[in-house]
C-alpha positions in Angstrom: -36.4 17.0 13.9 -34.4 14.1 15.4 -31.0 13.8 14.0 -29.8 10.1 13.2 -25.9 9.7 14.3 -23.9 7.0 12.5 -21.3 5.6 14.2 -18.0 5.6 12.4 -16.3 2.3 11.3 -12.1 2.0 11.7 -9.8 -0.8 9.9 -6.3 -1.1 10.7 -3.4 -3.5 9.7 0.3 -4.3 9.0 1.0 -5.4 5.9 4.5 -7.3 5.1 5.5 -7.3 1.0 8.5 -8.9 -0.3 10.3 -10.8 -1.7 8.4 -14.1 -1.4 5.1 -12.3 -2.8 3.5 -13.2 -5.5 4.7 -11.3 -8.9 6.8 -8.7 -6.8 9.4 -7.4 -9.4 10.7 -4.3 -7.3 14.1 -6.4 -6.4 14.9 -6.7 -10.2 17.4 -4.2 -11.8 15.8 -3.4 -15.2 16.7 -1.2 -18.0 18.2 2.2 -16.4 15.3 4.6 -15.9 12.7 1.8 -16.0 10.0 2.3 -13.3 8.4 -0.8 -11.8 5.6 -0.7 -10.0 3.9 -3.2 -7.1 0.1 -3.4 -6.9 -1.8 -5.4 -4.1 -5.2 -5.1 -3.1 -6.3 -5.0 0.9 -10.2 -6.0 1.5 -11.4 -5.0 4.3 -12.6 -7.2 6.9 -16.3 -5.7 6.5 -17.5 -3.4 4.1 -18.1 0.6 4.6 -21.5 2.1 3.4 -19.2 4.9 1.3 -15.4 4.8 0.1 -13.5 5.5 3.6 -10.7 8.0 3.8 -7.5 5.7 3.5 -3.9 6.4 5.3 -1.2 4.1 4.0 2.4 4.6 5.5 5.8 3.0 5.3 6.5 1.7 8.6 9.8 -0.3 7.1 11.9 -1.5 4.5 15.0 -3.4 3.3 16.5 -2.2 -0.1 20.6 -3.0 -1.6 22.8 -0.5 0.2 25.1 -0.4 -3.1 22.2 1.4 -5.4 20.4 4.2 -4.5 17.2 4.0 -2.1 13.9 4.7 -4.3 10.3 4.5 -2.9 7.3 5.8 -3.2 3.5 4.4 -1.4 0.8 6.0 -3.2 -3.2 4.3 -1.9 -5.4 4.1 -5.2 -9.4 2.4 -6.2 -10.6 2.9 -3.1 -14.0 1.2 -2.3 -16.2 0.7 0.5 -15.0 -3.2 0.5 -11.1 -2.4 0.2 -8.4 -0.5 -2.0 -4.9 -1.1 -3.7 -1.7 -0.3 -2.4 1.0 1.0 -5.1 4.6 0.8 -4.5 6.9 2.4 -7.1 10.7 2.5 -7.7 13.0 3.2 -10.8 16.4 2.8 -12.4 18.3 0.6 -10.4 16.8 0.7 -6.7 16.5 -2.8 -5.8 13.8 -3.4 -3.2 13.7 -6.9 -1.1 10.8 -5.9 1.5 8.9 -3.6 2.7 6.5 -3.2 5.5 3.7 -1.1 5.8 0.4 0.6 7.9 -2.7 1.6 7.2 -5.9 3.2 8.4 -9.6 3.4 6.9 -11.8 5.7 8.5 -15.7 5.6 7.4 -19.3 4.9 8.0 
């Protein structure tokens, strides 16, 4: 019986949030103990046959020195054509950027 290897498929990137994106809301001091959240979604350059495994990491960030520093990445929906990146902070951590890496790892 002849065994049929499939190659695996890798994606990789930088990605650089801010600020200047579209409908970011992390740099604004809301009502204490408000969470705000920060959703984008990465396609990937070519699709995968199956859902990939997904690492996402932060790789940088600016926040306000006078508040404290609160950030969490979390990777969620993820597809064989791409997957959303969630950044959360609460009470009255103001974010201005952050920059992050990931890695998908399929067939």
């Amino acid at each position: 019986m002849e065994t049929l290897v499939q190659p695996w498929k890798t994606f990789s990137a930088t990605l650089g949030l801010g600020v200047l994106s579209e409908g970011w809301n992390l740099a604004e001091v809301p009502d204490p103990g408000t969470a705000r959240v920060f959703t984008v979604e990465v396609p990937f350059a070519e699709s995968f046959a199956n859902p990939p495994v997904v690492h996402a990491s932060l790789t940088g960030f600016d926040m306000d020195h006078a508040y404290s520093g609160r950030l969490s990445l979390k990777v969620s929906e993820i597809t064989p054509s791409g997957f959303f990146v969630n950044l959360h902070t609460w009470d009255d951590t103001r974010v201005y950027a952050v920059e992050l890496s990931w890695l998908a790892i399929g067939a």
